[in-house]
N, C-alpha and C positions, 0 to 999 in steps of 0.2 A: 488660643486653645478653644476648640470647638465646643458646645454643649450635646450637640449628639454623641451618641455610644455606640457601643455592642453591647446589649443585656451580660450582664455577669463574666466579662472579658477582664481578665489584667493587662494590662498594660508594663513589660518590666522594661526599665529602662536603664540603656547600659551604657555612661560614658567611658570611653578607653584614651588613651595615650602611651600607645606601645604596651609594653608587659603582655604581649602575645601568648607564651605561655600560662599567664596567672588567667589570665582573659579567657581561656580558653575554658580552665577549672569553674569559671563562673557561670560562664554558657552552658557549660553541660549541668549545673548543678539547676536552671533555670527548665531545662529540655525533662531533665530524673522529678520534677514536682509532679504529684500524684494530682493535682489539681487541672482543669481545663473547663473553658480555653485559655488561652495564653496567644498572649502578640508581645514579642520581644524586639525591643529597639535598639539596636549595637549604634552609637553617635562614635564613630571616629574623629578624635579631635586633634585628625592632622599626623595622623603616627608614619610612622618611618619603617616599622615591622610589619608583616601581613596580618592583621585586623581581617580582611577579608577574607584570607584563607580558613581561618578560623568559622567566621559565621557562612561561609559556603559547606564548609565540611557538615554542621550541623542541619543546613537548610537540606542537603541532600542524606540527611541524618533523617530527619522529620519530613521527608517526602509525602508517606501517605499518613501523616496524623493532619486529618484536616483541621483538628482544634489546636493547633500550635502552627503558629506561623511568626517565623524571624526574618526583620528587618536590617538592612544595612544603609545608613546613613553617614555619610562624611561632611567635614567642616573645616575651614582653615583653624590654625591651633589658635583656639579663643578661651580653654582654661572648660574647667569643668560644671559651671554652672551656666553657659552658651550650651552645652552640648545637652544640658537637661532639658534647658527651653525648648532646645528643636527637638527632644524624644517628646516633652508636653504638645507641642503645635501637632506634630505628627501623630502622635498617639488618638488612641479609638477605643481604648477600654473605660470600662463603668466606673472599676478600679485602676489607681495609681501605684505602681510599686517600683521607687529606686534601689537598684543595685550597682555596688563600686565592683570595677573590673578586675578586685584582688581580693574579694570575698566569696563568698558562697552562702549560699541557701541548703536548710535543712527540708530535705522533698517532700515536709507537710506544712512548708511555711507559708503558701502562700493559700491553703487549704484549713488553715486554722482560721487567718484573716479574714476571709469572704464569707465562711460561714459564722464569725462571730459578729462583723458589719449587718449580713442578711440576719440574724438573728436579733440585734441590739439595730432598730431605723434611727433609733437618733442620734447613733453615735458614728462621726466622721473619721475619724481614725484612729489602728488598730496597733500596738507597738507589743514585739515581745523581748525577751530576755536576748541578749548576744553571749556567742561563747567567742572570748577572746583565744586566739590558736596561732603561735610561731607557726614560722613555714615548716618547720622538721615532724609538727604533729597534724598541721590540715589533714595527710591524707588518712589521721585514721579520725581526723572528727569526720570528713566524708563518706567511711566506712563505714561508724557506729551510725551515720543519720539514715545510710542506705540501709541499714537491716532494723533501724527501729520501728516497732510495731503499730500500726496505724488506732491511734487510741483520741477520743475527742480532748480537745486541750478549750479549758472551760475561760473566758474573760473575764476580768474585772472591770471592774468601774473604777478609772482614777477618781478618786477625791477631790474635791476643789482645793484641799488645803497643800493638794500634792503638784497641782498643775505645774506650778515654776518648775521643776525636777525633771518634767516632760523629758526625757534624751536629746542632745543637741541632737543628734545626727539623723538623718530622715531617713531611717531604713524601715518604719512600718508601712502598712497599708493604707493609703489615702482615699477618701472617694473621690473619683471625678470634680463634682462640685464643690467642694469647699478647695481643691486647688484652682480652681478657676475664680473663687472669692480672693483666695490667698496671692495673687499674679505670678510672674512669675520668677527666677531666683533671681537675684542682683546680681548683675555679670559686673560690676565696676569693684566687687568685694574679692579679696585674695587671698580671705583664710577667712574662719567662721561664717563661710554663707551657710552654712548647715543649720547652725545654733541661728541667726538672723532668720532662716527661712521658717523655723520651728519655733520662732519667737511670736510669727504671724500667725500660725495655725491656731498658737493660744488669742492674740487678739479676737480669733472670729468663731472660735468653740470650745466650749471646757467639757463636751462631749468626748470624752476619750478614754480608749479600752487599755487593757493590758495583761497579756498570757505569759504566766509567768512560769514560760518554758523556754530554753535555748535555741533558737528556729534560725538563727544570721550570724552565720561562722566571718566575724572579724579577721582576717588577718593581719598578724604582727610580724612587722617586716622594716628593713632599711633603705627597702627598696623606693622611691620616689612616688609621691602619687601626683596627681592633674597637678594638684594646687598646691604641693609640696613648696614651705618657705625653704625653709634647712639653711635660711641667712641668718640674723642676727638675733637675738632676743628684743632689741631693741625697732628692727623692723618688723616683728612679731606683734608687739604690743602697740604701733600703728594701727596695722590690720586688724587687729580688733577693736583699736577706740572706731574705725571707720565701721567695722558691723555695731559696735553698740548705739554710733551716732544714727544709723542707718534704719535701727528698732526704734531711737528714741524719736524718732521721725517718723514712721512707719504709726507708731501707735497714738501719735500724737495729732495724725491726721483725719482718725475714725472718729468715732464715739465708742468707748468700752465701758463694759457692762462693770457692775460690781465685782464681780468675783473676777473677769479678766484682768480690770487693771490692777489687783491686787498681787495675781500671779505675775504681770510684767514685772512690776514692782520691784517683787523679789526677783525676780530671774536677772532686770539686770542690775541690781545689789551682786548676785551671786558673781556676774557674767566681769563689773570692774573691782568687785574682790580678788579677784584673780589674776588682772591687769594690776592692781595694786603689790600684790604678794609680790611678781614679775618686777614692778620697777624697783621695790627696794631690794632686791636680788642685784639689781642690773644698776642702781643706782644712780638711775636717772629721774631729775628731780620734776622735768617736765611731767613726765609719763606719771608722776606719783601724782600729780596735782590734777593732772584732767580726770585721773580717775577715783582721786577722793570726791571731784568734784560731780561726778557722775553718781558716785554713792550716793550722795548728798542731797543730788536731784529724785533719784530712785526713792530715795527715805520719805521726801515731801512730796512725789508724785507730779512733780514736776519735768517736763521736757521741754527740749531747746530743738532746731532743727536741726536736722544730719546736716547740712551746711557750714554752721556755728561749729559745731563739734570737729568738722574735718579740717576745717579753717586751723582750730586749735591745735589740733592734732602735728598739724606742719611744724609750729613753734615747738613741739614735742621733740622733733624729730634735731630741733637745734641745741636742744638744751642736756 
């Protein structure tokens, strides 16, 4: 990932695999932002539908807006965190913004973010409020965002004491540089690289804003995403002892500050709480123990390597 820019350019970056139609709702919800410039990066990750029909319709959509310009990138299918690195490599804006190819954007969301980043310099990134939205109501949360009235949406200062809570999932505003501090996602993880990637950003800044307004229409669907397990709960709680070994490695190989490693801390307390709840549901005794045992470490501030952890992880997968 380059250190050169475009002054005040986003960068939004769009991993797809297939869902042509949902993909489509997202590109245009990207093209309807009141904000510019804009370079939008579609990573096809190997789909089998037209992906490209999709982002030519738009490219010859935005002809003469010189401050918007969409990209089309293809990749053999390598899962959705391959497909972010190559929109990060390729990518050329100031600003970072991921978008999932089954969501959308409120048309001042990317508008609130740049002018609350340029407003706050020391603050690396910008996260707002999601409005969670079945498929039967999208189109009219896309309706209400298109006729909502263009009004300043003011930031906060997360609190240090709030950091751990940070959102797993990376749908705010990044700068440039601190994901280039941050490298880039772990393509060997196959569930929680989101929460793993946002585990980093706190490692290296407790700089971070928050508008506590609805801007990133989630959709809630049955539909498959990249990284969809939809296996076992038991191959679930894998994949996450591998992202939590993954942070406890990650963090254990900086130096962190007071108040960062407090935030790890708790976050992954929060992150094998979770994994805990899961095994004694699933009743697997393995899966109970790595991740009392990970509690444990969290509680003393102590880490082992992502190594050690995944090592263990196997015998989990026996027991």
């Amino acid at each position: 990932m380059s250190a050169d820019f475009q002054p005040r350019s986003v960068s939004v970056i769009v991993p797809t695999y297939n869902r042509a139609e949902l993909a489509s709702e997202a590109l245009d919800s990207v093209w309807r932002q009141i904000y510019r410039p804009i370079e939008l990066l579609v990573i096809d990750d190997g789909s089998t539908e037209d992906i490209a029909g999709a982002v030519a319709r738009l490219q010859q959509q935005a002809a003469d807006d010189h401050l918007f310009e969409a990209r089309f990138l293809v990749q053999q299918h390598a899962g959705a965190p391959a497909a972010r690195n190559l929109g990060l490599i390729e990518s050329r804006g100031q600003f970072i913004q991921f978008l999932d190819s089954d969501d959308v954007f409120h048309p001042q969301k990317l508008l609130a973010g740049v002018q609350a980043l340029e407003q706050n310099p020391s603050a690396d990134y910008v996260w707002t409020n999601r409005a969670h939205v079945d498929d039967a109501k999208m189109a009219d949360f896309i309706r209400e965002s298109r006729g909502a009235p263009l009004i300043p949406y003011l930031p906060t200062c997360v609190p240090a004491r709030n950091l751990a809570w940070t959102p797993y999932q990376a749908f705010g505003l990044f700068r440039r540089d601190i994901c280039r501090q941050m490298g880039p996602w772990n393509e060997s993880l196959v569930r929680a690289q989101d929460w793993e990637y946002m585990t980093r950003l706190i490692c290296h800044t407790q700089h971070i804003l928050k508008i506590k307004a609805a801007l990133y229409g989630f959709r809630e669907h049955n539909r498959g995403r990249i990284t969809d397990l939809a296996k076992t709960r038991r191959r679930s709680m894998d994949a996450m002892l591998a992202a939590a070994g993954a942070a406890e490695a990650y963090a254990s190989s900086i130096e962190l500050g007071r108040i960062a490693a407090r935030a790890i801390r708790l976050r992954l307390m929060r992150h094998y709480f979770r994994i805990l709840r899961h095994s004694i549901r699933s009743g697997s005794i393995g899966h109970f123990t790595l991740a009392a045992g990970g509690m444990k470490r969290s509680l003393k501030g102590h880490h082992r390597s992502a190594a050690n952890t995944l090592a263990h992880t196997g015998h989990a997968k026996a027991a």
